[in-house]
N, CA and C atoms of all chains as a GROMACS GRO file, in nm:
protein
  570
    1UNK      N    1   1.115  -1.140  -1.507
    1UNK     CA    2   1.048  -1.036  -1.590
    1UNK      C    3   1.067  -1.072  -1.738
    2UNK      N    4   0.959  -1.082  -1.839
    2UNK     CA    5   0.920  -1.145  -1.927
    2UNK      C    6   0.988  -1.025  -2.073
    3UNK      N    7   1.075  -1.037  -2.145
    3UNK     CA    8   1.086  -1.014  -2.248
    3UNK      C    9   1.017  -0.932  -2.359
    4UNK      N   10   0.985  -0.827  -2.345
    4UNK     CA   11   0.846  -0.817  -2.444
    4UNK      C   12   0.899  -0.839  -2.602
    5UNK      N   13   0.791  -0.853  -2.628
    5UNK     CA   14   0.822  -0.838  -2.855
    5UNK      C   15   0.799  -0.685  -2.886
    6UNK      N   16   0.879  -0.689  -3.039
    6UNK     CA   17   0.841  -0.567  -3.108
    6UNK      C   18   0.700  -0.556  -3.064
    7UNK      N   19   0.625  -0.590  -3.122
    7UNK     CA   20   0.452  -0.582  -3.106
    7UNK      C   21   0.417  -0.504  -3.003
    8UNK      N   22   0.443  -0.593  -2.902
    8UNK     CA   23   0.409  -0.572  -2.747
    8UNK      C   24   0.444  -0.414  -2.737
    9UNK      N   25   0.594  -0.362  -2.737
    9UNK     CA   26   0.643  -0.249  -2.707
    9UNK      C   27   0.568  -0.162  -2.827
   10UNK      N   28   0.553  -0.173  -2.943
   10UNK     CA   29   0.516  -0.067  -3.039
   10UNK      C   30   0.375  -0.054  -2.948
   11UNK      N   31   0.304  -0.148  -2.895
   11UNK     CA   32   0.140  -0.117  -2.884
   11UNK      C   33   0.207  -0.058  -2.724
   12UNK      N   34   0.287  -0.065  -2.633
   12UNK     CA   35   0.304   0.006  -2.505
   12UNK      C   36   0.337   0.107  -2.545
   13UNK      N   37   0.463   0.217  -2.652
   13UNK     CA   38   0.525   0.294  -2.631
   13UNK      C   39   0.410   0.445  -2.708
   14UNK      N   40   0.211   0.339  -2.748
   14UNK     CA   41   0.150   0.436  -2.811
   14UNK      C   42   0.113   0.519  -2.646
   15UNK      N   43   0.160   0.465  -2.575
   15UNK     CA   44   0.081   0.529  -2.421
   15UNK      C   45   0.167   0.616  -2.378
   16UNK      N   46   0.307   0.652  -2.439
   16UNK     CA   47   0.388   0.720  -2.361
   16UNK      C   48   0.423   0.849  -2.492
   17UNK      N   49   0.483   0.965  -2.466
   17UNK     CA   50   0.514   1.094  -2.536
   17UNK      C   51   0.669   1.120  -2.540
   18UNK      N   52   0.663   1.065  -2.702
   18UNK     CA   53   0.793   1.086  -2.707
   18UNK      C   54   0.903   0.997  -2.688
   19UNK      N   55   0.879   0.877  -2.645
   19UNK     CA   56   0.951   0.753  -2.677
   19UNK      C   57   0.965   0.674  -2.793
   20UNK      N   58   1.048   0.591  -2.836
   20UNK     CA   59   1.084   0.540  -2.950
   20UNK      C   60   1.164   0.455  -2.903
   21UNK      N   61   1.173   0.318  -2.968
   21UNK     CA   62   1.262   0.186  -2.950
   21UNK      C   63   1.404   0.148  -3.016
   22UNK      N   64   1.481   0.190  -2.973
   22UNK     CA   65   1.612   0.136  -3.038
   22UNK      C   66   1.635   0.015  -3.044
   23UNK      N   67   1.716  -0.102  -3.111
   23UNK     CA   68   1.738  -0.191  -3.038
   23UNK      C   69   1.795  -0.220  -2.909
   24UNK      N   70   1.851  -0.106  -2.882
   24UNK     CA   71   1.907  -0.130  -2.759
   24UNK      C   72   1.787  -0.109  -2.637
   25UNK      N   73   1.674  -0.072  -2.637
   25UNK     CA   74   1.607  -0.038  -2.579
   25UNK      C   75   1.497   0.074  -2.580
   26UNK      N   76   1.389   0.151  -2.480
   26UNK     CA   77   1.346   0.240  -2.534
   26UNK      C   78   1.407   0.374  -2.475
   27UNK      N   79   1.375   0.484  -2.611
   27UNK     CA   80   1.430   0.559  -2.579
   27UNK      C   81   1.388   0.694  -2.580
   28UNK      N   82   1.476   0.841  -2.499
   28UNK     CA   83   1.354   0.939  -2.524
   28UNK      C   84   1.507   1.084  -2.525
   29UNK      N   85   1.441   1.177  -2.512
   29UNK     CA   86   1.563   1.281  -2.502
   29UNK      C   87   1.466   1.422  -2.470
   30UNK      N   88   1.523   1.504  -2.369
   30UNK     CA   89   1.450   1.628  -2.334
   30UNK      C   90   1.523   1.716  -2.335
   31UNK      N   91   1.504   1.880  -2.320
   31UNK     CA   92   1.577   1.978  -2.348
   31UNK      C   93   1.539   2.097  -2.222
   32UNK      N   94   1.585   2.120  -2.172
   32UNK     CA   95   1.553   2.203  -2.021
   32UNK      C   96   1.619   2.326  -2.048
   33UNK      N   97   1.568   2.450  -1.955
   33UNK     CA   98   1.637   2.589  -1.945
   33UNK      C   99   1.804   2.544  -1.966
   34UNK      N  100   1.838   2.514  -1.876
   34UNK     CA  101   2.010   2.550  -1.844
   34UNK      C  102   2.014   2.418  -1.765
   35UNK      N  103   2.162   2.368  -1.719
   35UNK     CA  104   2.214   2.282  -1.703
   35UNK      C  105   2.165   2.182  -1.531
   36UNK      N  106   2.148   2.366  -1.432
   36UNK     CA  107   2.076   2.330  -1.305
   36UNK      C  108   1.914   2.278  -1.355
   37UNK      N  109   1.855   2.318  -1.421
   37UNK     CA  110   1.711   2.222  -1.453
   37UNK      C  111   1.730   2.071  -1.470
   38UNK      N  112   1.830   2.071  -1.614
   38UNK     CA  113   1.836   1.939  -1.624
   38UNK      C  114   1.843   1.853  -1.525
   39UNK      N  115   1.961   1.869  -1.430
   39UNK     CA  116   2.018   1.830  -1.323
   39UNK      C  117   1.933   1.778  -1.209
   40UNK      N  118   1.846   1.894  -1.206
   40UNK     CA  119   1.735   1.885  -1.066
   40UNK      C  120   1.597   1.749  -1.120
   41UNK      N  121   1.596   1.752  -1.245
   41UNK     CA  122   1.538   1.626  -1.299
   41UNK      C  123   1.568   1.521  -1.301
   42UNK      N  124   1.716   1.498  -1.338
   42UNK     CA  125   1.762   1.423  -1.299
   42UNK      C  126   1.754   1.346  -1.171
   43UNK      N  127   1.750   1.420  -1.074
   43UNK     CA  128   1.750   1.402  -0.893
   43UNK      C  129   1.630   1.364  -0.896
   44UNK      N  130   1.537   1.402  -0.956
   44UNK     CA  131   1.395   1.370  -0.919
   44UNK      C  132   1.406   1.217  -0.951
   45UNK      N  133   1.447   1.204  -1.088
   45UNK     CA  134   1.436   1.095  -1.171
   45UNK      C  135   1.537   0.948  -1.057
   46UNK      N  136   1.656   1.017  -1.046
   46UNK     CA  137   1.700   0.874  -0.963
   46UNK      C  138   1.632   0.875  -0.841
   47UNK      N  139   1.585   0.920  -0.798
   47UNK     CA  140   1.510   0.858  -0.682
   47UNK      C  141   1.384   0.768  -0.740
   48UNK      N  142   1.329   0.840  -0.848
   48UNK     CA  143   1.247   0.660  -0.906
   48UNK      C  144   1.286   0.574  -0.909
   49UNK      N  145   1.429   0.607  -0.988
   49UNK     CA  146   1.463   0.456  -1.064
   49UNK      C  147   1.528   0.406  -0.897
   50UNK      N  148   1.596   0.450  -0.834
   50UNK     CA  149   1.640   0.372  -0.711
   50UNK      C  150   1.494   0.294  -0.629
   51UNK      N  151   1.415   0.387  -0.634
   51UNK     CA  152   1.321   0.313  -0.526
   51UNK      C  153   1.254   0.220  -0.603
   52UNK      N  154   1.252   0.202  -0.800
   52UNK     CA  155   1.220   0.070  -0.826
   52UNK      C  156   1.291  -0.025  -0.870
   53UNK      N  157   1.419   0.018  -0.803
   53UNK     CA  158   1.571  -0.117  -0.810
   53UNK      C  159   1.556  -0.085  -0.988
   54UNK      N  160   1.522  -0.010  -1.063
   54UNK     CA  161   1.542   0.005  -1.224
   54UNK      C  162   1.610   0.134  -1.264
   55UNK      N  163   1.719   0.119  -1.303
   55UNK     CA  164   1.761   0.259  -1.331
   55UNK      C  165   1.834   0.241  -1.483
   56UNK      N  166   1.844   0.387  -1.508
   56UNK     CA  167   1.863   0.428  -1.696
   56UNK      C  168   1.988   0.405  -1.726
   57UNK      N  169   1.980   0.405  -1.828
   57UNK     CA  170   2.157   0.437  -1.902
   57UNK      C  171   2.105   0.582  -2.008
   58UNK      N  172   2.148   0.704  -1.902
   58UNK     CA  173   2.162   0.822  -1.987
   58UNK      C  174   2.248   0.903  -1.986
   59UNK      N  175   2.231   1.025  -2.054
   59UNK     CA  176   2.363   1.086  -2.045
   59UNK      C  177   2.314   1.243  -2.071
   60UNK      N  178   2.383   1.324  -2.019
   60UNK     CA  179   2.391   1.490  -2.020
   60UNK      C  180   2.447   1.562  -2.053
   61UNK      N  181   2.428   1.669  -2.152
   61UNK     CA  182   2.544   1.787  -2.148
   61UNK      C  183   2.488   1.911  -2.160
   62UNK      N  184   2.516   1.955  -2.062
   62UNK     CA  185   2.397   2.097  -2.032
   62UNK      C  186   2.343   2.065  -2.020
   63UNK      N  187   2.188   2.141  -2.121
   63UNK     CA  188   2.022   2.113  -2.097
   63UNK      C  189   1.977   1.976  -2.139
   64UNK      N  190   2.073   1.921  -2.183
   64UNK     CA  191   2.038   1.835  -2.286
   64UNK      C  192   2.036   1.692  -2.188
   65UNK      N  193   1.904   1.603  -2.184
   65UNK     CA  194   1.901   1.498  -2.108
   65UNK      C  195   1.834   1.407  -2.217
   66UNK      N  196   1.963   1.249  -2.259
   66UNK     CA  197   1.938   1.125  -2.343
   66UNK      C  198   1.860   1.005  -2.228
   67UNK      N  199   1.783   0.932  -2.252
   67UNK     CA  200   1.795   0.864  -2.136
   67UNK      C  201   1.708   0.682  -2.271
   68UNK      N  202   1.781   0.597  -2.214
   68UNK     CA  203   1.765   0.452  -2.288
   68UNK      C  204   1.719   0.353  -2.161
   69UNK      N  205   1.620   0.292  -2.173
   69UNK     CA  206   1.554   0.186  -2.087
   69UNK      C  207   1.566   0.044  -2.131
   70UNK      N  208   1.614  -0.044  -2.051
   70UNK     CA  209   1.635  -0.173  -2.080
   70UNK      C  210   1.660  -0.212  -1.981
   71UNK      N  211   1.622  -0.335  -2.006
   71UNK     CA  212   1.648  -0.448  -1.875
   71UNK      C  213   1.742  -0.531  -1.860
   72UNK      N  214   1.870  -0.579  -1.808
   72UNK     CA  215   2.000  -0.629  -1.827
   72UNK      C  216   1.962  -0.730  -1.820
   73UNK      N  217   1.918  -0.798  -1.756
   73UNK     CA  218   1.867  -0.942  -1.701
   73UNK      C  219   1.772  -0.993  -1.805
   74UNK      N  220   1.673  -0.956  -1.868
   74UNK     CA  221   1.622  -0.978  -1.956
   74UNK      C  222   1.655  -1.002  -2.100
   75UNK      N  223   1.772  -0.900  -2.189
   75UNK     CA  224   1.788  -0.907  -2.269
   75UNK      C  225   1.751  -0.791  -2.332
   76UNK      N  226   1.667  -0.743  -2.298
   76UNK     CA  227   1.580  -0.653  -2.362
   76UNK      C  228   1.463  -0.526  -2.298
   77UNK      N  229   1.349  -0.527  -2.356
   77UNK     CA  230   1.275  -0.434  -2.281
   77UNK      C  231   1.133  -0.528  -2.216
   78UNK      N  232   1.077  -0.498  -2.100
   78UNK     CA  233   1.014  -0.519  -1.995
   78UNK      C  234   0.940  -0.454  -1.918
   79UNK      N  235   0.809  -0.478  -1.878
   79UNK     CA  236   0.727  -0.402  -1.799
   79UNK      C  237   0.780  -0.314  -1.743
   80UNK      N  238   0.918  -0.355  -1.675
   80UNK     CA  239   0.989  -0.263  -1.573
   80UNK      C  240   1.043  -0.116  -1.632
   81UNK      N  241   1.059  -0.138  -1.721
   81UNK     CA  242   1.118  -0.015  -1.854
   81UNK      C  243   1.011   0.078  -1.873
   82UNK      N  244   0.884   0.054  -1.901
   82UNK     CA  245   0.798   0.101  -1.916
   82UNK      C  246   0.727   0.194  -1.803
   83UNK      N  247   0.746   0.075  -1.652
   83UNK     CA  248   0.700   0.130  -1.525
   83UNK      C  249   0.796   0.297  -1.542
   84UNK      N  250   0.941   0.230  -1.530
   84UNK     CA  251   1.005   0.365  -1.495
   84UNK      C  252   1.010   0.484  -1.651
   85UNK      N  253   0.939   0.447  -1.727
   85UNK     CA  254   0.956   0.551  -1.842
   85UNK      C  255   0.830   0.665  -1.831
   86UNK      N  256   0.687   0.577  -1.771
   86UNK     CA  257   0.582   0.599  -1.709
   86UNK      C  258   0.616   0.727  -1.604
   87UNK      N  259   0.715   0.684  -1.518
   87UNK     CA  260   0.741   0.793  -1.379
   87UNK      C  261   0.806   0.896  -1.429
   88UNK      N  262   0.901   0.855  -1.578
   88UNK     CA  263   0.960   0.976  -1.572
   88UNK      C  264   0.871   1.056  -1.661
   89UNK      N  265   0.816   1.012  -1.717
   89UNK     CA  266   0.711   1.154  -1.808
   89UNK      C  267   0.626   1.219  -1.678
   90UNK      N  268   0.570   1.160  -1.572
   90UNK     CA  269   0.506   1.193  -1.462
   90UNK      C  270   0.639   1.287  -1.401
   91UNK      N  271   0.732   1.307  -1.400
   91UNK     CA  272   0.816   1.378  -1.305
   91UNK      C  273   0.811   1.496  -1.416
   92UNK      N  274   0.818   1.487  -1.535
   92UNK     CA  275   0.860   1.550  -1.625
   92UNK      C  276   0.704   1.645  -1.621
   93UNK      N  277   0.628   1.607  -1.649
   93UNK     CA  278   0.515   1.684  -1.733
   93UNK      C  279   0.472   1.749  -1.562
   94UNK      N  280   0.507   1.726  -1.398
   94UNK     CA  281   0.463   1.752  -1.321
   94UNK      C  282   0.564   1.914  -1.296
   95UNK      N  283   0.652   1.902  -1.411
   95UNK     CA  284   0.789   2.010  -1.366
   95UNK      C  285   0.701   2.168  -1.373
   96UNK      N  286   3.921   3.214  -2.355
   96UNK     CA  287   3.969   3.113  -2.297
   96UNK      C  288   4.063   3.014  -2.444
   97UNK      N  289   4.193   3.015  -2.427
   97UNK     CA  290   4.240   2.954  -2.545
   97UNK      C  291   4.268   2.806  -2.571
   98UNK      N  292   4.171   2.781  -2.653
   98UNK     CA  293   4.211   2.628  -2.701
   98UNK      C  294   4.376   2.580  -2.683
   99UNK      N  295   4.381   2.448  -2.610
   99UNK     CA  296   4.496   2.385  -2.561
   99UNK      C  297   4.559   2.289  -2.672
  100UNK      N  298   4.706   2.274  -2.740
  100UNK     CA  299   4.770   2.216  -2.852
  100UNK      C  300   4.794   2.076  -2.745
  101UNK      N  301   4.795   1.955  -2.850
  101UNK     CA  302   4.792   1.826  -2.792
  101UNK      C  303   4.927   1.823  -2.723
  102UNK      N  304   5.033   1.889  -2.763
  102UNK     CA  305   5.126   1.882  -2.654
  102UNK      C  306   5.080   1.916  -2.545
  103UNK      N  307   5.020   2.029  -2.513
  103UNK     CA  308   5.014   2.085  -2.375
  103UNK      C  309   4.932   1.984  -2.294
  104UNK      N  310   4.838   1.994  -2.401
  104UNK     CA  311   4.729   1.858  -2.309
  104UNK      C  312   4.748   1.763  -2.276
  105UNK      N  313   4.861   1.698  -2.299
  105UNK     CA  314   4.974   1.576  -2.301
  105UNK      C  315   5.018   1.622  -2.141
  106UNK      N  316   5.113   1.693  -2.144
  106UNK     CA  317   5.168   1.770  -2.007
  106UNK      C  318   5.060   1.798  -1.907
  107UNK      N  319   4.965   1.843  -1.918
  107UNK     CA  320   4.875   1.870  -1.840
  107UNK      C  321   4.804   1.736  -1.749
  108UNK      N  322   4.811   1.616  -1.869
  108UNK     CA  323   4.742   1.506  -1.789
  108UNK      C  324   4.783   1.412  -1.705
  109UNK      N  325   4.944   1.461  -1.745
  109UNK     CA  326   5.026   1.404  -1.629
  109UNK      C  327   4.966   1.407  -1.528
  110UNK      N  328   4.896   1.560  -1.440
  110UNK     CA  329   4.908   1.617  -1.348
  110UNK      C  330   4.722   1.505  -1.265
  111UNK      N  331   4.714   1.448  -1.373
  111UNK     CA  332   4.540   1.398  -1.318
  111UNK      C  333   4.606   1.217  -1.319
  112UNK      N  334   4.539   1.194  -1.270
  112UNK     CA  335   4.533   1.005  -1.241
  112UNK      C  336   4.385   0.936  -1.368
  113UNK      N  337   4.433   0.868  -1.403
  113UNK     CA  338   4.324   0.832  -1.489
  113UNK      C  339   4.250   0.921  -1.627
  114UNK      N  340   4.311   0.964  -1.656
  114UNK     CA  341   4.240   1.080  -1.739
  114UNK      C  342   4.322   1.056  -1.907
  115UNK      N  343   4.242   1.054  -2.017
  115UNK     CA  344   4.313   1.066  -2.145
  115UNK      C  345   4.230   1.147  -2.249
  116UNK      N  346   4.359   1.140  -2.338
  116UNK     CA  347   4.265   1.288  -2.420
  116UNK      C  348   4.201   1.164  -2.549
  117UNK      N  349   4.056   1.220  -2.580
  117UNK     CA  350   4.011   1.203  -2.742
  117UNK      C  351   4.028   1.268  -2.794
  118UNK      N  352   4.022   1.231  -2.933
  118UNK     CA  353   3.972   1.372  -3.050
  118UNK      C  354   3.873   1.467  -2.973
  119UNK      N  355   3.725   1.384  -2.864
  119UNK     CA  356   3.638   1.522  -2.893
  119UNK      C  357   3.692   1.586  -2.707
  120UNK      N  358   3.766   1.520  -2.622
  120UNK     CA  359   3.784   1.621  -2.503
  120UNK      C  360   3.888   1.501  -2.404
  121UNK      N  361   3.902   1.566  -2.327
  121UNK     CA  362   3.947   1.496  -2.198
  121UNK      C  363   3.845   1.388  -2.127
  122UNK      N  364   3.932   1.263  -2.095
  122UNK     CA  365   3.805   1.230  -2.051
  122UNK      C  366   3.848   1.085  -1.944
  123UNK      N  367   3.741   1.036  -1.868
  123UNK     CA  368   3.796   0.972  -1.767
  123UNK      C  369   3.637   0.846  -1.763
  124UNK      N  370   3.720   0.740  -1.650
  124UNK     CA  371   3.531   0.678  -1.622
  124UNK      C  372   3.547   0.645  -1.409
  125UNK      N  373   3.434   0.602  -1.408
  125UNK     CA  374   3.469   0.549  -1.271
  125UNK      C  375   3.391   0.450  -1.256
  126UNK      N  376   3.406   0.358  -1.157
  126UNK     CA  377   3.305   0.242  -1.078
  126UNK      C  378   3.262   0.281  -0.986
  127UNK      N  379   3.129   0.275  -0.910
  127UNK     CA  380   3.124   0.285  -0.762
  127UNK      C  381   3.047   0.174  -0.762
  128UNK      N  382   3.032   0.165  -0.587
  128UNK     CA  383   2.953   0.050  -0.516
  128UNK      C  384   2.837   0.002  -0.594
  129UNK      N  385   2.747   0.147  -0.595
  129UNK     CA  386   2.605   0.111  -0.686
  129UNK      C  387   2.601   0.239  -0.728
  130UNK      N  388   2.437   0.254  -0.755
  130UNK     CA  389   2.366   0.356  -0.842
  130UNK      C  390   2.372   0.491  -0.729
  131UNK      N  391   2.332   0.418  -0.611
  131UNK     CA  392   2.312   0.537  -0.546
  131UNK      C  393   2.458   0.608  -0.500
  132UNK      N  394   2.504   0.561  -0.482
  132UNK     CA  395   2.664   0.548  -0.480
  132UNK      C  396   2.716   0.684  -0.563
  133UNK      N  397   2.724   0.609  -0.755
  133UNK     CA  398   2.730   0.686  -0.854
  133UNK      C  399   2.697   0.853  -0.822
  134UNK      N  400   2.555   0.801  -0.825
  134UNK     CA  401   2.446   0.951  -0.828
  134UNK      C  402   2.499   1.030  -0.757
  135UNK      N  403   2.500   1.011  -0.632
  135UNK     CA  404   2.606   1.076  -0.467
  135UNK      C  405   2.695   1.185  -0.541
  136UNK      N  406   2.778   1.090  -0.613
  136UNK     CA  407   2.932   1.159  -0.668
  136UNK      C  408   2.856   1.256  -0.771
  137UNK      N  409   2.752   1.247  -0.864
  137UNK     CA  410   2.771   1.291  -0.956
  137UNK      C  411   2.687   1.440  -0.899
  138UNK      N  412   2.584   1.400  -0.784
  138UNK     CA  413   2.567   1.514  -0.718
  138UNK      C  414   2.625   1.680  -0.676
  139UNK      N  415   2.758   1.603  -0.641
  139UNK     CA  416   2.834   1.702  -0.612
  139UNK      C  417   2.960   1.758  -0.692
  140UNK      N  418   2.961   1.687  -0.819
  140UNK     CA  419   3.023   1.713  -0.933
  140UNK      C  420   2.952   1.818  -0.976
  141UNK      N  421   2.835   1.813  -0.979
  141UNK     CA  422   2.690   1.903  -1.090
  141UNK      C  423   2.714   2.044  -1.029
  142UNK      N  424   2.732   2.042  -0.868
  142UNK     CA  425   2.757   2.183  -0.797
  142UNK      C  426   2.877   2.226  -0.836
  143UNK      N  427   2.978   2.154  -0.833
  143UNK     CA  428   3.104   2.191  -0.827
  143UNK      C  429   3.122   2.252  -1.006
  144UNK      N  430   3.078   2.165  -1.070
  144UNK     CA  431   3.029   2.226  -1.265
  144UNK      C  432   2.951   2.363  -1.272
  145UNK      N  433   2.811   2.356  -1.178
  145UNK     CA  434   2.738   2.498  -1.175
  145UNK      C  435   2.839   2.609  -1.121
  146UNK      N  436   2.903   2.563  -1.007
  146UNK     CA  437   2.969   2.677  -0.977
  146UNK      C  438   3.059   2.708  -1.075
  147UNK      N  439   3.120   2.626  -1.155
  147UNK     CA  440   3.269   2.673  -1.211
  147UNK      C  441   3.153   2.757  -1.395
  148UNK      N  442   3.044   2.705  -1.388
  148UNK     CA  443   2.980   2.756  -1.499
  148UNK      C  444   3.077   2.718  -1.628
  149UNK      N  445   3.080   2.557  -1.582
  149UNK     CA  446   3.160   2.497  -1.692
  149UNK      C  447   3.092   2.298  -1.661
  150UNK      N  448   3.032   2.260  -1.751
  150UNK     CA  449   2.950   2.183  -1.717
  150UNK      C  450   3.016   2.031  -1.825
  151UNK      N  451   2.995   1.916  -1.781
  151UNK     CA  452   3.065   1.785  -1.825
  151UNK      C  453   2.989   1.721  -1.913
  152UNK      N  454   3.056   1.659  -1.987
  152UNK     CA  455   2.955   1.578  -2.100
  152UNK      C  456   2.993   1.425  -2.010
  153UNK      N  457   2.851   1.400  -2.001
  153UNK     CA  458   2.865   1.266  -1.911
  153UNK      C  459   2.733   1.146  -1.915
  154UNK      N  460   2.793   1.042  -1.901
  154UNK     CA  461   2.683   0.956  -1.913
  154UNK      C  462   2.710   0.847  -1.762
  155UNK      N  463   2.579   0.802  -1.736
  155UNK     CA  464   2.602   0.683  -1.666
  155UNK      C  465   2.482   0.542  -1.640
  156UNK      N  466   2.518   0.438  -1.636
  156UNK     CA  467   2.430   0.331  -1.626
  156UNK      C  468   2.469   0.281  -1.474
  157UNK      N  469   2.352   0.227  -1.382
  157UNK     CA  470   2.412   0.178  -1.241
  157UNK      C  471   2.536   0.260  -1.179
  158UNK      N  472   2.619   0.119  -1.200
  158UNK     CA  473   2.720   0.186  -1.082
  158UNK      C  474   2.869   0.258  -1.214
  159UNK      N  475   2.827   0.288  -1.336
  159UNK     CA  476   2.951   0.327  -1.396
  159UNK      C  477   2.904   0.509  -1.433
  160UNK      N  478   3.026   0.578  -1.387
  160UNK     CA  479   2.967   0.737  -1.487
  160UNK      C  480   3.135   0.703  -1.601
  161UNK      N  481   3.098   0.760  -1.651
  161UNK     CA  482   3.137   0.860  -1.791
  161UNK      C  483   3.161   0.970  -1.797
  162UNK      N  484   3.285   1.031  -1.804
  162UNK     CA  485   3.231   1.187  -1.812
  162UNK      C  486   3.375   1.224  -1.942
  163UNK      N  487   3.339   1.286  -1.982
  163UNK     CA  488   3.394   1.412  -2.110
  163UNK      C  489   3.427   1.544  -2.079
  164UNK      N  490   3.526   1.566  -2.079
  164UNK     CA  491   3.531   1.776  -2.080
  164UNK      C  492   3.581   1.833  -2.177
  165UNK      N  493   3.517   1.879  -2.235
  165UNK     CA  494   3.593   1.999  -2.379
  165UNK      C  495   3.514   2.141  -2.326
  166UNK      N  496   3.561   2.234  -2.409
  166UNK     CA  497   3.484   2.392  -2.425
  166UNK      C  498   3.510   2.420  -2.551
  167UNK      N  499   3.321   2.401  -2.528
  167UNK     CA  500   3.259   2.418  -2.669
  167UNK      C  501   3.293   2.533  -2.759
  168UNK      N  502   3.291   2.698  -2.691
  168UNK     CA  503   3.307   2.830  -2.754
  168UNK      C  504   3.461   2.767  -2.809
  169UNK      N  505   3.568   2.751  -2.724
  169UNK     CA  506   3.687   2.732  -2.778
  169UNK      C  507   3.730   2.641  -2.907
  170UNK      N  508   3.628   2.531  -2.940
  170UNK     CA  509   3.665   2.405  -3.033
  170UNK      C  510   3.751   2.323  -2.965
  171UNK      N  511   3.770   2.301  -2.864
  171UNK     CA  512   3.867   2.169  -2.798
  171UNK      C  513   3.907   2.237  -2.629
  172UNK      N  514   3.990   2.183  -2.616
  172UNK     CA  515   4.043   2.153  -2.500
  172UNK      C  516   4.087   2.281  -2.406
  173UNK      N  517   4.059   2.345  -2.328
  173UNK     CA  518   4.097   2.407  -2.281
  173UNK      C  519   4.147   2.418  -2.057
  174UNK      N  520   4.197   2.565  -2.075
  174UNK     CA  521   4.186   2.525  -1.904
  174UNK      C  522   4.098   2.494  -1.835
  175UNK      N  523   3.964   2.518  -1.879
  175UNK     CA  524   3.870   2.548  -1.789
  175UNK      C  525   3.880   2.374  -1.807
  176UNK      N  526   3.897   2.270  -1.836
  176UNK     CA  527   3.851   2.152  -1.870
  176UNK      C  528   3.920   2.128  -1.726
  177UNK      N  529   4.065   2.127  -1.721
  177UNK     CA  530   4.122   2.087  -1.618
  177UNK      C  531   4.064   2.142  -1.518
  178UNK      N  532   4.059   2.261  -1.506
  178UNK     CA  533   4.019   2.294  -1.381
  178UNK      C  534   3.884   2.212  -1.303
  179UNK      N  535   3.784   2.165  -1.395
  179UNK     CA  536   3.709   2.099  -1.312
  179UNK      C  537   3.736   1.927  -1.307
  180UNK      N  538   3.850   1.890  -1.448
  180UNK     CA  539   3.854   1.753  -1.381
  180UNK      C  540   3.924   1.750  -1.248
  181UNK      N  541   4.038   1.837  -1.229
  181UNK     CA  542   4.065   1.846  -1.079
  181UNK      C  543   4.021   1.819  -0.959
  182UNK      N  544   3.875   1.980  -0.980
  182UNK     CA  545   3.832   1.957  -0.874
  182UNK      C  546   3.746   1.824  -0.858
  183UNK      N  547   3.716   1.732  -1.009
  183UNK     CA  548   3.578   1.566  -0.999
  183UNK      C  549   3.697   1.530  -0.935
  184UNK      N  550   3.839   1.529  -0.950
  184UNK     CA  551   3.941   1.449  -0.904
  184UNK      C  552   3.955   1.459  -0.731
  185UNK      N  553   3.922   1.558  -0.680
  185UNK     CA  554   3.958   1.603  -0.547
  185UNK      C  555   3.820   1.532  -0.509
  186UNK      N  556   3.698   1.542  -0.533
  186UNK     CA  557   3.552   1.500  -0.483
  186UNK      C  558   3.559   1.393  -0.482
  187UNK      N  559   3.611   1.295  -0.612
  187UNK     CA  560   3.614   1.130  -0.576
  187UNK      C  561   3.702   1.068  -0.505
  188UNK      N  562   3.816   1.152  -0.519
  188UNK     CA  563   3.948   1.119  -0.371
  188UNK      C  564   3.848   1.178  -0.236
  189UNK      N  565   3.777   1.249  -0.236
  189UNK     CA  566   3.753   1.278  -0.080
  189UNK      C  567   3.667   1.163  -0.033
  190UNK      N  568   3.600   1.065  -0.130
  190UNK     CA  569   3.497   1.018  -0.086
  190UNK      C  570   3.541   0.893   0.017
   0.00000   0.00000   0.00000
């Protein structure tokens, strides 16, 4: 899985709501009722990332859900980042 | 619920395996097998947090979580912290 450039990701991340590129990767942050919402999104969410062998580096406290996409193997960010950033606005905007 | 003095919290962590205090809370990490693994545990952490209506500052990538406990109303450390690293302590020993 191919590396993308700044370029590449600035012209992918115009397709997604609410993402933004750190260097460390891309990134997003949501805000839910209470702590069981977050949570139950969460659940939704690892079952994406498990069933596309891609999963996040995020983090929670309460409502509050961080979540950063990158590819270890790559270096960087990758179609694959995108696939699963794709599912999670789809889990998200389907709530 | 009364904020805990670093002595006490000192004494107190005796009582946990793995656990040390920061400036911002108590706090611990773990490894598991994999992601799904992780998630499993953190599953039944999230119930065991809803129920106690005392919830973890936590992060995780693959197979590592993260987790943090302070109370927030209090400004630092309190019982309620222990009480649920306990019970994450009793859930990852049961596993």
């Amino acid at each position: 899985m191919k590396k993308l450039s700044e370029n590449e990701i600035s012209e992918k991340l115009k397709d997604l709501e609410g993402w933004s590129y750190s260097g460390n990767g891309i990134q997003t942050s949501f805000e839910f009722e209470n702590f069981k919402e977050a949570f139950t999104l969460m659940t939704r969410i690892a079952f994406e990332a498990e069933s596309q062998q891609h999963h996040p580096n995020w983090s929670n406290v309460y409502n509050q859900l961080e979540i950063t996409l990158s590819t270890h193997d790559a270096g960087g960010v990758t179609e694959k980042d995108f696939e699963l950033a794709r599912a999670i606005e789809d889990i998200v905007n389907s709530d």
